[in-house]
Structures are given as C-alpha cells and as structure tokens.
KEKE-3310 file (N, C-alpha, C; in steps of 0.2 Angstrom, whole numbers, plus 5000, padded with zeros to 4 digits):
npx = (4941:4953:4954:4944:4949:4961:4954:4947:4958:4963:4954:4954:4964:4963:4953:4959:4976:4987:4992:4997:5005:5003:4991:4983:4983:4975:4963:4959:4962:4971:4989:5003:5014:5004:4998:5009:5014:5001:5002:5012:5005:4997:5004:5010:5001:4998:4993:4998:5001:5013:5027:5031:5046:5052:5049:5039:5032:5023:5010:5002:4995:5000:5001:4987:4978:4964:4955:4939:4931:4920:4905:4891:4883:4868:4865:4872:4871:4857:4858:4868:4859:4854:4864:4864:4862:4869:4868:4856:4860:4871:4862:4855:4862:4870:4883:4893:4892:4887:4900:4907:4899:4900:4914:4915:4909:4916:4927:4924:4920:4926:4941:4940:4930:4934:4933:4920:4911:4918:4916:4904:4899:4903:4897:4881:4875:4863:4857:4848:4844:4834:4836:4845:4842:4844:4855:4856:4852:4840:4841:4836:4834:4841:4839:4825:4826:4833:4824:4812:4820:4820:4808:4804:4794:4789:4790:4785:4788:4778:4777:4766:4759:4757:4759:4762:4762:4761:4764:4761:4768:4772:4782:4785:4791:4803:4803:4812:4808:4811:4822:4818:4814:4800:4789:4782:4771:4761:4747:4736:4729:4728:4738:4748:4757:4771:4782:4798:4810:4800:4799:4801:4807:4813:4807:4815:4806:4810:4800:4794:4783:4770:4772:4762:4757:4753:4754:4763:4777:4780:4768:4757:4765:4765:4752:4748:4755:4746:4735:4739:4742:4732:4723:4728:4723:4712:4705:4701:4704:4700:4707:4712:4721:4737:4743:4757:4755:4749:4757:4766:4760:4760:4773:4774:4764:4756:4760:4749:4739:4738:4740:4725:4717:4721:4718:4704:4700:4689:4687:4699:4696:4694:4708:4715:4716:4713:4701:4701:4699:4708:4712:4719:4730:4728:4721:4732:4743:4740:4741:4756:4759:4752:4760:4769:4765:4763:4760:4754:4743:4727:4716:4702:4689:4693:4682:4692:4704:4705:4705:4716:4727:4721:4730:4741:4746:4742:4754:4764:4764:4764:4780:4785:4781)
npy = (5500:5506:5510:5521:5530:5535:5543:5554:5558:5566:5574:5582:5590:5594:5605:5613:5624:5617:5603:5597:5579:5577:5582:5576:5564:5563:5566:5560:5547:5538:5532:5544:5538:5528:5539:5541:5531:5532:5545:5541:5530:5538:5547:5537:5535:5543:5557:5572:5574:5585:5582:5595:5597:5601:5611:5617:5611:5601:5593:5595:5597:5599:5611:5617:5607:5598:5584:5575:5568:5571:5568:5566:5553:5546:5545:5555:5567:5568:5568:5579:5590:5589:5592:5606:5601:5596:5586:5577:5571:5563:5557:5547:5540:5546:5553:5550:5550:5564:5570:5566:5573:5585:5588:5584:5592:5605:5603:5604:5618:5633:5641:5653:5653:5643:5644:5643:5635:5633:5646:5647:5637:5642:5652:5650:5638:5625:5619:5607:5597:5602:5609:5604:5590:5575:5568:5558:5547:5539:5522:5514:5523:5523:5511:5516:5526:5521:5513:5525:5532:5524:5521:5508:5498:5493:5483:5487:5485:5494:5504:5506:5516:5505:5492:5482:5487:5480:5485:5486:5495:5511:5520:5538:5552:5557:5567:5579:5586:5597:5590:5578:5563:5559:5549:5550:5539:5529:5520:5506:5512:5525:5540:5543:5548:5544:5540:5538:5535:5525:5515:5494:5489:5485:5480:5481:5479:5470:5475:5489:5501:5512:5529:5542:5555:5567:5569:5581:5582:5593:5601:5593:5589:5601:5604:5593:5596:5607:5599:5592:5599:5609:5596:5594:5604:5604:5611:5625:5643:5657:5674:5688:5701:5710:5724:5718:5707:5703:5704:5694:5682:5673:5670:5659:5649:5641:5648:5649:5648:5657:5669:5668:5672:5683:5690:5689:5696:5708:5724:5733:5735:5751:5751:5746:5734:5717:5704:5685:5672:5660:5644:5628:5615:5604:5609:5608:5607:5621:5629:5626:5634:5645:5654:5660:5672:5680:5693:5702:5692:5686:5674:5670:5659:5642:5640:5630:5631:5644:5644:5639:5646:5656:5651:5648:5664:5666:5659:5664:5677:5674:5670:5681:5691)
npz = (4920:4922:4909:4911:4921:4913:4904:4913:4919:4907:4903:4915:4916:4903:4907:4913:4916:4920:4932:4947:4950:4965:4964:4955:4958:4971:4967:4959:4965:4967:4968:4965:4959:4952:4943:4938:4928:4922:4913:4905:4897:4891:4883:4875:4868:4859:4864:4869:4882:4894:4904:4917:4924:4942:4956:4954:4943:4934:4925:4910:4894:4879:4868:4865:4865:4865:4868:4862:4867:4875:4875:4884:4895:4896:4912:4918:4910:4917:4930:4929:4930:4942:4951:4959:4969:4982:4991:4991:4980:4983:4991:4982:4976:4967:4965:4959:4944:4943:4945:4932:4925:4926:4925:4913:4906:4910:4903:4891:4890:4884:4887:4894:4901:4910:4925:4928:4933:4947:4948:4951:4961:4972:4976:4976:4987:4992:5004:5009:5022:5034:5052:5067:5060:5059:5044:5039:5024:5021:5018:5010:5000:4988:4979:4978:4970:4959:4952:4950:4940:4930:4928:4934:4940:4956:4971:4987:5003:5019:5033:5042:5057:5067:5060:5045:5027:5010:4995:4978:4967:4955:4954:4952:4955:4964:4979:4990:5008:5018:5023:5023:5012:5000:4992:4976:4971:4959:4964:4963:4952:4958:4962:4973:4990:4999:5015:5012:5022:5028:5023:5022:5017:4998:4983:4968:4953:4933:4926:4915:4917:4909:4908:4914:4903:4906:4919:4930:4940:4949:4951:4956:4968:4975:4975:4983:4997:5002:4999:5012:5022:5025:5029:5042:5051:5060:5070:5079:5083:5093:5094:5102:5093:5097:5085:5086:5086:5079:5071:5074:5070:5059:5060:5070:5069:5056:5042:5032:5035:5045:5037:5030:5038:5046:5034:5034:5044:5054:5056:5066:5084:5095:5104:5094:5090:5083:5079:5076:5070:5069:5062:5070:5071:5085:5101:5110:5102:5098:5109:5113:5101:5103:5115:5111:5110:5119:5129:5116:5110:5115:5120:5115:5113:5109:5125:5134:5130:5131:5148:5151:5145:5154:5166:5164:5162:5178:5183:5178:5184:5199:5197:5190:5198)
capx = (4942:4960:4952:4939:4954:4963:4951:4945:4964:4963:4950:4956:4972:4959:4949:4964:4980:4991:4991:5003:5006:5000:4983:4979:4982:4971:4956:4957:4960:4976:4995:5005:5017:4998:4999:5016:5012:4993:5003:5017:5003:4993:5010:5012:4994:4999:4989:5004:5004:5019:5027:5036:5050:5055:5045:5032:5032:5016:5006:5000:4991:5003:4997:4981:4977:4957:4948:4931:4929:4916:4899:4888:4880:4861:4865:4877:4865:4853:4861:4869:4852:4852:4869:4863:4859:4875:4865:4852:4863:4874:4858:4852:4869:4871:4887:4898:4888:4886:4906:4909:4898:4903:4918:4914:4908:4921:4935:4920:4920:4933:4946:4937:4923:4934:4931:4912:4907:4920:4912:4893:4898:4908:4891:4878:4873:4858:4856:4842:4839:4831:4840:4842:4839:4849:4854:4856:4846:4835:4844:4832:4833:4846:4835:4818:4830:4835:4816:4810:4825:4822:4801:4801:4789:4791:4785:4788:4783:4778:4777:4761:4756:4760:4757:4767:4758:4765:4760:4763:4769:4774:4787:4786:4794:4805:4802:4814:4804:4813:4825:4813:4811:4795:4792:4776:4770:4753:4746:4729:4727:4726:4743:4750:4763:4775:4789:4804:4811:4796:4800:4805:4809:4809:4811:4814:4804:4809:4793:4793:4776:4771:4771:4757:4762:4751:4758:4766:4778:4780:4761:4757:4767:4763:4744:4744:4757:4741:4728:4739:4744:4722:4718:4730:4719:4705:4702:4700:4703:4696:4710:4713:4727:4737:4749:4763:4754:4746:4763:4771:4756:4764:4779:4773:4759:4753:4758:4748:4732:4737:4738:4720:4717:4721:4715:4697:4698:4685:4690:4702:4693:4699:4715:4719:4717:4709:4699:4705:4698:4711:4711:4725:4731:4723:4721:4738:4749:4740:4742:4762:4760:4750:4759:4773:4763:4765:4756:4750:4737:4723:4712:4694:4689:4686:4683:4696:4711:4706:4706:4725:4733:4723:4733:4748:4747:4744:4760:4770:4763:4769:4787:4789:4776)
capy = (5504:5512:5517:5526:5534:5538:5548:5558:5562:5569:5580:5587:5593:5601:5610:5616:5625:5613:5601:5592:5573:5573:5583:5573:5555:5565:5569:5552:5543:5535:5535:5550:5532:5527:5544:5546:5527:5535:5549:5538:5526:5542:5549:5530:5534:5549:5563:5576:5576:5585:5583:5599:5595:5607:5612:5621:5609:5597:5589:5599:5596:5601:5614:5620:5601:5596:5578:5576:5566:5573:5566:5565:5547:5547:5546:5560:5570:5569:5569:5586:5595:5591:5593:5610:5599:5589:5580:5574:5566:5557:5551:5544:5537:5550:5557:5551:5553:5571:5574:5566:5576:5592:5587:5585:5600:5610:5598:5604:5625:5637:5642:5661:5651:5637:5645:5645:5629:5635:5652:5645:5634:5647:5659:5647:5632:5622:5614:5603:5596:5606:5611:5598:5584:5567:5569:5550:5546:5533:5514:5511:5529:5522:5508:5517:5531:5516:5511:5529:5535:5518:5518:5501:5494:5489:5482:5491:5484:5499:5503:5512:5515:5495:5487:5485:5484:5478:5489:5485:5505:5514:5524:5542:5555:5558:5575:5582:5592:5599:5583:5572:5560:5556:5546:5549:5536:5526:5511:5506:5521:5532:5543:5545:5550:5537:5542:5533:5531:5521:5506:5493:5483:5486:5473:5484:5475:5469:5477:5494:5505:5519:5536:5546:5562:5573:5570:5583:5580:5602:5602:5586:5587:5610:5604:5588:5596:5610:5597:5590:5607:5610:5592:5592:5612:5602:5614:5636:5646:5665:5676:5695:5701:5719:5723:5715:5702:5700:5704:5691:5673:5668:5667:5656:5644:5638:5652:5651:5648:5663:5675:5669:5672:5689:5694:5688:5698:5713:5731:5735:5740:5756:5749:5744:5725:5714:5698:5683:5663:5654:5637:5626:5606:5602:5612:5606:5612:5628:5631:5627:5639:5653:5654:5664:5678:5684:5698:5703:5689:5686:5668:5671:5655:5638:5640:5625:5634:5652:5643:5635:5651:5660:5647:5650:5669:5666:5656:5672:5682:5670:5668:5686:5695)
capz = (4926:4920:4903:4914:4925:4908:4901:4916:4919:4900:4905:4921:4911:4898:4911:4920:4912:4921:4938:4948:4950:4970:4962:4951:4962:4975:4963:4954:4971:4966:4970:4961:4955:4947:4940:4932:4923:4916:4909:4898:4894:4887:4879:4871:4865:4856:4869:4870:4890:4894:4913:4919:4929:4948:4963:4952:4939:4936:4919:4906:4885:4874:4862:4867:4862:4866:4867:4860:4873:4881:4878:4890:4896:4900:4918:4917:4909:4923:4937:4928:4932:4951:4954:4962:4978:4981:4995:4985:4973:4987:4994:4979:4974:4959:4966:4955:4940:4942:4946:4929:4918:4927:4922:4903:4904:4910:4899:4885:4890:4882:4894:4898:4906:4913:4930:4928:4939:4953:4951:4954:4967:4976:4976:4978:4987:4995:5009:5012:5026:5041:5058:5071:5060:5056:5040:5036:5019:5020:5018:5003:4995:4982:4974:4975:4964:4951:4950:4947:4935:4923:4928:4934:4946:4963:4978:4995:5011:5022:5039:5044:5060:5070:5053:5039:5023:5004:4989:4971:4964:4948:4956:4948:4956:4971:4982:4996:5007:5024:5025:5020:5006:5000:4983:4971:4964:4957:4968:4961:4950:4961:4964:4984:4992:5004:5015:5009:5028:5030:5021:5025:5011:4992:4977:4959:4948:4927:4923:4917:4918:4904:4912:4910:4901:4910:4926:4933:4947:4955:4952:4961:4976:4977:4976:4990:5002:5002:5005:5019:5027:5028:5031:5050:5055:5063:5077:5078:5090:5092:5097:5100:5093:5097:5079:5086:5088:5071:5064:5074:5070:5053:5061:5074:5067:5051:5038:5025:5038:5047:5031:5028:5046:5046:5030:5037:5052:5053:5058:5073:5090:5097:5105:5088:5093:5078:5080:5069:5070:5067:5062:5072:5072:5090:5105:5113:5098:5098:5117:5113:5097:5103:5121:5110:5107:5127:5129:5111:5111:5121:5116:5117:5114:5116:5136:5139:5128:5138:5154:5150:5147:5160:5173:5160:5164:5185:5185:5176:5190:5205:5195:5189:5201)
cpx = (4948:4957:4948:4943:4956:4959:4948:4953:4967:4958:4948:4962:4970:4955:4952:4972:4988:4989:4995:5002:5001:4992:4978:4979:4976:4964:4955:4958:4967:4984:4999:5011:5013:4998:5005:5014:5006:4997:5008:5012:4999:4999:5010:5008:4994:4993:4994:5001:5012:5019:5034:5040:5051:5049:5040:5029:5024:5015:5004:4999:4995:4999:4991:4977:4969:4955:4943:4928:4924:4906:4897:4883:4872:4862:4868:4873:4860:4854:4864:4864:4850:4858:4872:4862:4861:4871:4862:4854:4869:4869:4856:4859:4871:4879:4892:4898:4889:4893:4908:4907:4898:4911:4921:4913:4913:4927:4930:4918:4927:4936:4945:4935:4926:4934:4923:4910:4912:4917:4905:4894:4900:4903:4885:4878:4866:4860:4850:4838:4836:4836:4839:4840:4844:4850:4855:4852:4844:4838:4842:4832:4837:4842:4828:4821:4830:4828:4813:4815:4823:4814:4802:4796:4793:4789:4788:4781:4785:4777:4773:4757:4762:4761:4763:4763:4762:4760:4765:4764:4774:4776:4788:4789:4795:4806:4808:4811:4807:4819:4824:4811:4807:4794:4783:4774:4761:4752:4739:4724:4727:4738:4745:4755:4766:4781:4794:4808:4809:4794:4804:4809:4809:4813:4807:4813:4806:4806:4794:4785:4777:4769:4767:4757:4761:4752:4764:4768:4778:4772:4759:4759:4763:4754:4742:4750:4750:4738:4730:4740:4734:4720:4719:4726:4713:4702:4703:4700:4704:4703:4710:4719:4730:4742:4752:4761:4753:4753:4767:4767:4757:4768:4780:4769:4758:4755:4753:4738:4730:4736:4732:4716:4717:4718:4708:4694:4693:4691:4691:4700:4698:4705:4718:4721:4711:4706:4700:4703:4703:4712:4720:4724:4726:4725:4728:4742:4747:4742:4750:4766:4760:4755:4765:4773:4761:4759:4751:4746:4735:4717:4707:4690:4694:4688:4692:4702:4712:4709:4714:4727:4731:4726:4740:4749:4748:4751:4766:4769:4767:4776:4788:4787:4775)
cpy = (5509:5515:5523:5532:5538:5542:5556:5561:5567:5576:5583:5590:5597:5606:5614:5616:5620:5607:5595:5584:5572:5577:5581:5566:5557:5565:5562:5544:5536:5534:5538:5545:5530:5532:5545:5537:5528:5538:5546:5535:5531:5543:5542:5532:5539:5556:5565:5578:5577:5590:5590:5598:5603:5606:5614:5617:5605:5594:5594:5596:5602:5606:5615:5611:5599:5590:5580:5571:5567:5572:5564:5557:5552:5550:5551:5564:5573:5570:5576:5589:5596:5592:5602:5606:5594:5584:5577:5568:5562:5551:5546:5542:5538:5553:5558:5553:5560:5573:5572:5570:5583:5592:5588:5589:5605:5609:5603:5613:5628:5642:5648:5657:5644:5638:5644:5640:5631:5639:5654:5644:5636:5651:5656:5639:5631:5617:5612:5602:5603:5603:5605:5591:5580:5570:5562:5547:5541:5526:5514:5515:5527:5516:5511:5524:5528:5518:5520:5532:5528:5519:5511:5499:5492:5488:5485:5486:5491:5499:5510:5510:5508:5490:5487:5481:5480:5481:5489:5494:5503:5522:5532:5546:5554:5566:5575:5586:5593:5592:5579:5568:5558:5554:5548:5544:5533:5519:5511:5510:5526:5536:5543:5545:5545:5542:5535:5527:5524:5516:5501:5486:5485:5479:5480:5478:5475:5475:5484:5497:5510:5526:5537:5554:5565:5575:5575:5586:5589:5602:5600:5588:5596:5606:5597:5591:5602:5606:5594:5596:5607:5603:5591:5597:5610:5606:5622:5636:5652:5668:5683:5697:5712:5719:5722:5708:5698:5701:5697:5683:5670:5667:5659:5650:5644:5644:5654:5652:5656:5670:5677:5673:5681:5694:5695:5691:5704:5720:5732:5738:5746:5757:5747:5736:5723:5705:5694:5676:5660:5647:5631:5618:5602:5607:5611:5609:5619:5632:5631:5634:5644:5656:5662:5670:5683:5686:5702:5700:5688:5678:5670:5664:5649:5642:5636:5629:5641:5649:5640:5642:5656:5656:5648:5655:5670:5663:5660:5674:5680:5671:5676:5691:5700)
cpz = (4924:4915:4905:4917:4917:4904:4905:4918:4913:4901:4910:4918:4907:4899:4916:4915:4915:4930:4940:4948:4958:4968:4960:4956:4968:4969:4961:4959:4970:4970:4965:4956:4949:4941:4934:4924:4917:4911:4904:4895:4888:4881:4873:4868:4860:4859:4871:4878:4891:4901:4912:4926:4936:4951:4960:4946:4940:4929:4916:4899:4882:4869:4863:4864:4868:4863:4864:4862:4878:4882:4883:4889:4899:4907:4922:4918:4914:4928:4935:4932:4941:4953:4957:4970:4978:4986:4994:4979:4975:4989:4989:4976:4969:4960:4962:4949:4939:4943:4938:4922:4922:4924:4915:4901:4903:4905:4891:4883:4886:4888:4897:4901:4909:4922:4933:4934:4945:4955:4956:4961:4974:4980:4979:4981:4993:5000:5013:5017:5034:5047:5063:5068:5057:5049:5037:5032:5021:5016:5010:4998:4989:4978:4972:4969:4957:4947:4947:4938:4928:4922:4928:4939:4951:4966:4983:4999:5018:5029:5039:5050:5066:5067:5050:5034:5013:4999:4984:4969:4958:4951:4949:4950:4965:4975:4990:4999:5016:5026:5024:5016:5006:4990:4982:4967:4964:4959:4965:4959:4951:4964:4972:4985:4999:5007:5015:5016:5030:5026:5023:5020:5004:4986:4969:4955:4940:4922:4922:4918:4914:4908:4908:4908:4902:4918:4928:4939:4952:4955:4956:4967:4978:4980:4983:4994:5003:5005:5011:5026:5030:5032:5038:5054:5056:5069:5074:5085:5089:5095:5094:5100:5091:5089:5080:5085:5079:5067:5066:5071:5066:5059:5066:5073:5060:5046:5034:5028:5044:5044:5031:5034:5047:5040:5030:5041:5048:5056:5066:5078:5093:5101:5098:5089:5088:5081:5073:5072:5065:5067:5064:5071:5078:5095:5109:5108:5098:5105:5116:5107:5101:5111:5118:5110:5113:5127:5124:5110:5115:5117:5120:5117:5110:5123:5135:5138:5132:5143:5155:5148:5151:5168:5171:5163:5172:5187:5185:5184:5196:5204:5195:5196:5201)
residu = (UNK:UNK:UNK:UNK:UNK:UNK:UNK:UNK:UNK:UNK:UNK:UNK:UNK:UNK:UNK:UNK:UNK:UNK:UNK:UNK:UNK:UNK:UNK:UNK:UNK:UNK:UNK:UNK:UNK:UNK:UNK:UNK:UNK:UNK:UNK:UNK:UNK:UNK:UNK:UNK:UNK:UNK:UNK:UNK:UNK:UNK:UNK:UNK:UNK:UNK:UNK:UNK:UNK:UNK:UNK:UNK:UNK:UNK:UNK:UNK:UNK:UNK:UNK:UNK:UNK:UNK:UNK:UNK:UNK:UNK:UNK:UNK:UNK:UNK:UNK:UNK:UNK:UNK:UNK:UNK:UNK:UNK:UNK:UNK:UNK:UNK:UNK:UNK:UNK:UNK:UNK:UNK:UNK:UNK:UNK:UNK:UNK:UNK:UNK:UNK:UNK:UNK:UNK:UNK:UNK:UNK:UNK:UNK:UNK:UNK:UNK:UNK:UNK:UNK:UNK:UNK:UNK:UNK:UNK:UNK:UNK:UNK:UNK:UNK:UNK:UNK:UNK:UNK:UNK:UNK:UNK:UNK:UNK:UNK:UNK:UNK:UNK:UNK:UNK:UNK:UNK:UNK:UNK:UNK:UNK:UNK:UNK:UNK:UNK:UNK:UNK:UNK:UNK:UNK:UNK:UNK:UNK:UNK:UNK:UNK:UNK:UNK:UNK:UNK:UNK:UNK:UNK:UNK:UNK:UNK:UNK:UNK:UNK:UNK:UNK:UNK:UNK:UNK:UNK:UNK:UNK:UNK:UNK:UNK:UNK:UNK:UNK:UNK:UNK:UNK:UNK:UNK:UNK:UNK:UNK:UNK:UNK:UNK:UNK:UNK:UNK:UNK:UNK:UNK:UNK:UNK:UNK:UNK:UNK:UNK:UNK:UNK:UNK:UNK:UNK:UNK:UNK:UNK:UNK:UNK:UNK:UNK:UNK:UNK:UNK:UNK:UNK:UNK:UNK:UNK:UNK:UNK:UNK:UNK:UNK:UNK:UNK:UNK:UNK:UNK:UNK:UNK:UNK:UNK:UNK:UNK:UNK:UNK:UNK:UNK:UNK:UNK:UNK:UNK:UNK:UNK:UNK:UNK:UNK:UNK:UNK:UNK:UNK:UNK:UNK:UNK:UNK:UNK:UNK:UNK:UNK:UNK:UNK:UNK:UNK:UNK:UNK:UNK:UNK:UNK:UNK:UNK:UNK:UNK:UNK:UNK:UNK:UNK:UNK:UNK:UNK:UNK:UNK:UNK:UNK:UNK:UNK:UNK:UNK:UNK:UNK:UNK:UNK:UNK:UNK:UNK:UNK:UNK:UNK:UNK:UNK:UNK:UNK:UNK:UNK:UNK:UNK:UNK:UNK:UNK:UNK)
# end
C-alpha cells in the first residue's frame, strides 16, 4: 500500500512543476504529516525531492529528474480507453484504474503537453445517463464487468416478467445505452441482450469461454437496438400532415420510423398538407405522441384513434372556446 502511495507521489511531482504538502495529502488521501514522512523516505531512497520552505513553498524533482516508472498494467491500459465516460468507469469499479494510468501518462508526457489531459477534460465531457433518471448503477454492474473483462462465465438469475429464470452466459460485452446497462452475451449459441438492473443474482465462474473473433460488439448492439426499435411499431396510423407538422414528427415519435414515414408520402394536396402511414408502438402511445402535433395533424385513421382526438379537440373548444 505505501509503496503504491510512494510511487504515485513520484509521479504527481513529475506531472506538475511543483505542489504543496496539503495537495498532495488531498490527492493521495492522506494527512500532510503522511506526506512530509513519503517524501524523507523517497529522499532516503535517493529520488531528489526537494521541499521548499515559506507560504509559497511546496515539493518539487530536483533537476528535471524523470522515473521510468510509468508502465502501464493491463487494467490500466483498458480502463485508459474509456476513461472518456467517467461514469461508466465508477460504475464498473474502474475508477481508480483509470486515475492511475492517466496518471502515468501525464508523469510519461514532456512538460509542453503536461496540460493536455486538463485541456481535454476542460473542453469535453459525456454524460450518460438520460434526464430524470436515478443514476444509481446497477448493484451487480461491478462483477458482471470482472466476468466480461477476464471472459469468464457466469450464471445470472434474471428477473423476467413475475419469474425469475437462471442462465449459464459467456458474458461478452457491456453497452450503456440512455442510462441503461445492458450486457451482450451467448446463452445457448445464440447471442441476446439482458438488462444488468435485472439481475438478481450473479456467480463469476473459474471457467473462461473462447471469444469468437468475429463478433463485433458496435455492430451487434447498432443491428439489435434496430430490430428492437421495429419489433415494438405493431400498429400505423394514416395522418395528414401541414409542413409544420411534417417538420415537427421526428421530433415527436419514433425517428427513424417517421423519416421513412415522410419520405413514403406521395405529393402534397393543394394546401400543401402530405399524407404519411406511420407506423406507431400501440394506439395509446400514439394518441400520447401525436396529440403534440395540435393543429398541424389531423389522423385519418383507424376510426377508434380519429374518434379520440375528435373528443380530444371538442374538449379544447369547451376549455379555450
């Protein structure tokens, strides 16, 4: 444990042209007492740390003096790569991982670019999850990560439906998709997708599993969130829509169904009002969808979903009159 502190105190000194005693206890989680003993045990060690005394004073590497300290561990390594989506790699209990081989890096850049990782992080950042929602990872999210990252096997007991089922898996990748964690992996040959939430149990298996090298995880999830978006659009409904209208139906329902939606229509009646079957989830979501679209749409059919917004529109009337 100190030798780990000791080394990371080496390379916050080499990534930075000086920094005080309560800086470093803060960053290294210590007390600034801890701190002043690291730095004689380094000095003992022959690493020319040299404290500068006053209000302004602090810790400083002697002589442009560089470790070669700074290989990167596997864990490291990987966790670098996502350490664009800090939440992502709390949830999966990568957090510290990624702080020590940003770290390495910066202890490992030459001192023009030793601003570079504050510059990025300054300019960009990701945030995850979707508006209004818990952001609390999923309990289990930190083992089913182990199992994927090592390929081991596991069992999950799942909760579907009233039921809860047990499936042997060969955990292959994990997707964040609006806040959501869902893992990829192979039950029975066949590939499928789980939410993580919705486990209620997992045991990381010994056992590893050979990946199959032609599996790829962006391709994979791009091509089944497709067949899931299509497989919920069980119902259509005929609508006439003025230009506002048509400009406003992505925004409103299924995008990529209202695209096709519009680019299916035929040519505009002489009010310049286009007709467009669009393909919706159930008659209930669509009536919540379409109600957005005021005045610029009008539903032609089915009957039932006319008859529900021409009761929708006499209500306006009574309220606005």
């Amino acid at each position: 444990m100190r030798a780990a502190r000791l080394i990371t105190l080496v390379l916050l000194l080499q990534s930075r042209s000086s920094m005080t005693g309560s800086e470093l206890a803060r960053q290294l989680e210590v007390s600034e007492r801890t701190i002043a003993r690291d730095v004689l045990a380094l000095s003992e060690a022959g690493i020319p740390v040299y404290a500068d005394r006053g209000r302004s004073g602090g810790y400083r590497l002697v002589g442009g003096y560089r470790t070669r300290l700074t290989g990167l561990g596997r864990t490291e390594a990987e966790a670098l790569f996502l350490s664009g989506v800090p939440t992502a790699l709390r949830d999966m209990g990568l957090a510290d991982a990624a702080s020590a081989a940003r770290l390495k890096v910066s202890a490992a850049l030459t001192p023009e670019l030793g601003d570079a990782s504050t510059s990025a992080a300054q300019r960009f950042h990701l945030d995850a999850p979707g508006w209004w929602q818990p952001a609390d990872p999923p309990e289990l999210l930190p083992a089913v990560a182990d199992a994927v990252w090592d390929d081991r096997r596991l069992t999950a007991r799942y909760s579907r439906r009233d039921t809860e089922v047990e499936r042997d898996l060969e955990p292959y990748g994990l997707v964040l998709k609006g806040g959501v964690w869902y893992l990829a992996a192979r039950a029975d040959g066949d590939f499928r997708v789980y939410r993580v939430d919705r486990f209620t149990a997992v045991t990381v298996r010994a056992d590893r599993f050979p990946r199959a090298e032609e599996f790829d995880l962006p391709a994979f999830w791009e091509r089944r969130a497709a067949e899931f978006a299509r497989s919920i659009l069980r119902e259509s409904a005929v609508l006439r829509l003025t230009p506002a209208g048509a400009h406003r139906l992505p925004h409103i329902t299924d995008r990529t169904a209202a695209h096709e939606a519009l680019e299916a229509a035929g040519p505009p009646d002489d009010r310049g009002r286009i007709t467009v079957t669009l393909p919706v989830e159930t008659l209930e979501v669509a009536y919540a969808q379409l109600l957005a679209l005021g005045p610029e749409g009008e539903v032609l059919e089915p009957p039932e979903l006319r008859e529900r917004f021409a009761e929708a529109a006499a209500r306006g009337v009574e309220l606005y009159g």
